[in-house]
C-alpha positions, 0 to 999 in steps of 0.5 A: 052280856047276860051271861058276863052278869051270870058269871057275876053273881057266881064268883060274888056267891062263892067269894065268902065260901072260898075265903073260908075255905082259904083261911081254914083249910088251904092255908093250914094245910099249906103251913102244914107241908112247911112246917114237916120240911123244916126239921127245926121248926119253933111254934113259940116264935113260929120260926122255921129254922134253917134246915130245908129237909126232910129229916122229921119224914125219916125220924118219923118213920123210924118210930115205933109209936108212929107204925104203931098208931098207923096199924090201929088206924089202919085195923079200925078203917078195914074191919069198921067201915066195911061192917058198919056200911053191910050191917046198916044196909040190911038194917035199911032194908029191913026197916023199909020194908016195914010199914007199922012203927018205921019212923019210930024205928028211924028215929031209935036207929038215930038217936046214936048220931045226935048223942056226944061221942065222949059221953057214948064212949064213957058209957061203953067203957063202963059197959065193959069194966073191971074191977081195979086193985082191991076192987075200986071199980064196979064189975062192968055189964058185959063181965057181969051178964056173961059171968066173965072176969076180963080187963076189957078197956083197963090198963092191963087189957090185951090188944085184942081186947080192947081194939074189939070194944072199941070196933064194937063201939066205932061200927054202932056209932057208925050205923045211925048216919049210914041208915038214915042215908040209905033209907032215903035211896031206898025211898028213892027206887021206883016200884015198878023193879020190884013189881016186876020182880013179884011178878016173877017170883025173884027171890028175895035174895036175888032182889036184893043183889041184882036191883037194891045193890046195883040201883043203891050203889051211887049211895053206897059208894058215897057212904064208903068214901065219907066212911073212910076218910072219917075212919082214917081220922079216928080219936075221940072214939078211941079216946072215949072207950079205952082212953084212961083215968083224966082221958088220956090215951096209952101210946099203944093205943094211939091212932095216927091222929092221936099221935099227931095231937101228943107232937103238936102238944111238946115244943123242943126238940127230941134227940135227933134235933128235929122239932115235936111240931115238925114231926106231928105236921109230917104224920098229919101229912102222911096221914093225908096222903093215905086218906087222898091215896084210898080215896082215889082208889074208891072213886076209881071201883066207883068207876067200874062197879056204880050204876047212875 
């Protein structure tokens, strides 16, 4: 009987969590599905239309904007997230090692997180600004400091360019929330690896790879995984550093998300008679299934390589 009351006050504890969760996540992810099989779907009546298909997958797919803003998402995901995780965690290493100023140090690596993202970003932009025609805008810090003249994030910036600030940008942004992290398991290894580790004069290197890394891993892995799903969701960054004049962003230079929010933004239907709504819920799909696809894969090296 007293175990029926526990299962009770469980299901009454987690009722309002799972309502939530129903209302704001699985019913939009499941109207999401729907609307990406139904090619002729109108948002302004909400009206599926007839056509069961998958036609808005195909046309989709043959969009070069679309592969376009995967291969952006997908350099931010590969170079940001690695980076970002190896740099904080020798920057967490570094600051518990220090005892004098470490908290004001934590607190100075912290701020970033606590920052709006779009006010951040704009400040980067400006960092790394040209001056336009007839020299409207002021030459940008970076230009200034290293006596360069390149459009970094302007409308006449290269590729490389502007994917580098916006990298730079994302990999700063990145680190606060990852050292603070790693800092707390750090605190969390008992002393007496690396009191046993003097007594046999390690090195320093080979402290860090055979007792930091291995005892930390549970934690990393957990900071990869968070890493990449929210790496595979990135606009506002992009969107702050290279976004143009009214905060738009040029369709080079979408993310797979930014592609999403521009189809979602146009009803009607394009020339193939496939609704905008139905082909951005189709990239939001895709984009899911990427994300699901990359997580398993890092639950499944967490398998094989965490020590608990």
């Amino acid at each position: 009987m007293l175990d029926h009351k526990k299962d009770y006050k469980a299901w009454l504890y987690l009722a309002i969590p799972l309502a939530l969760l129903s209302i704001f996540t699985f019913y939009p992810l499941i109207k999401t599905v729907l609307i990406s099989l139904f090619s002729q779907y109108n948002p302004l009546t909400d009206n599926m239309g007839r056509f069961f298909d998958l036609e808005a997958y195909v046309v989709l797919f043959r969009d070069r904007f679309f592969i376009n803003a995967l291969k952006n998402t997908m350099v931010l995901v590969f170079v940001s997230v690695p980076v970002s995780t190896v740099l904080a965690l020798f920057i967490a290493v570094g600051l518990n090692s220090i005892k004098a100023l470490q908290r004001i140090f934590q607190t100075i690596f912290f701020l970033p997180y606590v920052t709006n993202t779009l006010a951040i970003g704009m400040v980067f932009s400006v960092m790394f600004s040209h001056p336009l025609i007839g020299g409207i805008a002021p030459e940008g810090l970076i230009n200034t400091l290293f006596e360069l003249s390149i459009d970094w994030v302007g409308i006449t910036a290269t590729y490389e360019h502007w994917m580098m600030v916006v990298l730079i940008y994302t990999i700063w942004a990145a680190l606060p929330f990852k050292i603070l992290v790693f800092i707390g398991g750090l605190q969390n290894i008992s002393k007496q690896y690396y009191d046993a580790a003097k007594v046999d004069a390690t090195p320093k290197r080979r402290v860090l790879t055979r007792i930091t890394v291995p005892l930390l891993s549970p934690i990393i892995s957990y900071v990869l995984i968070t890493s990449f799903i929210g790496a595979f969701k990135a606009y506002e960054s992009v969107l702050a550093v290279v976004g143009t004049v009214g905060r738009t962003l040029d369709r080079n230079r979408w993310t797979a998300v930014a592609y999403v929010y521009d189809k979602i933004g146009i009803a009607g239907m394009d020339s193939n008679y496939v609704s905008y709504y139905s082909r951005g819920a189709a990239a939001a799909v895709v984009l899911f299934l990427i994300i699901l696809v990359f997580t398993f894969i890092n639950l499944y090296v967490s398998k094989k390589r965490v020590h608990y």
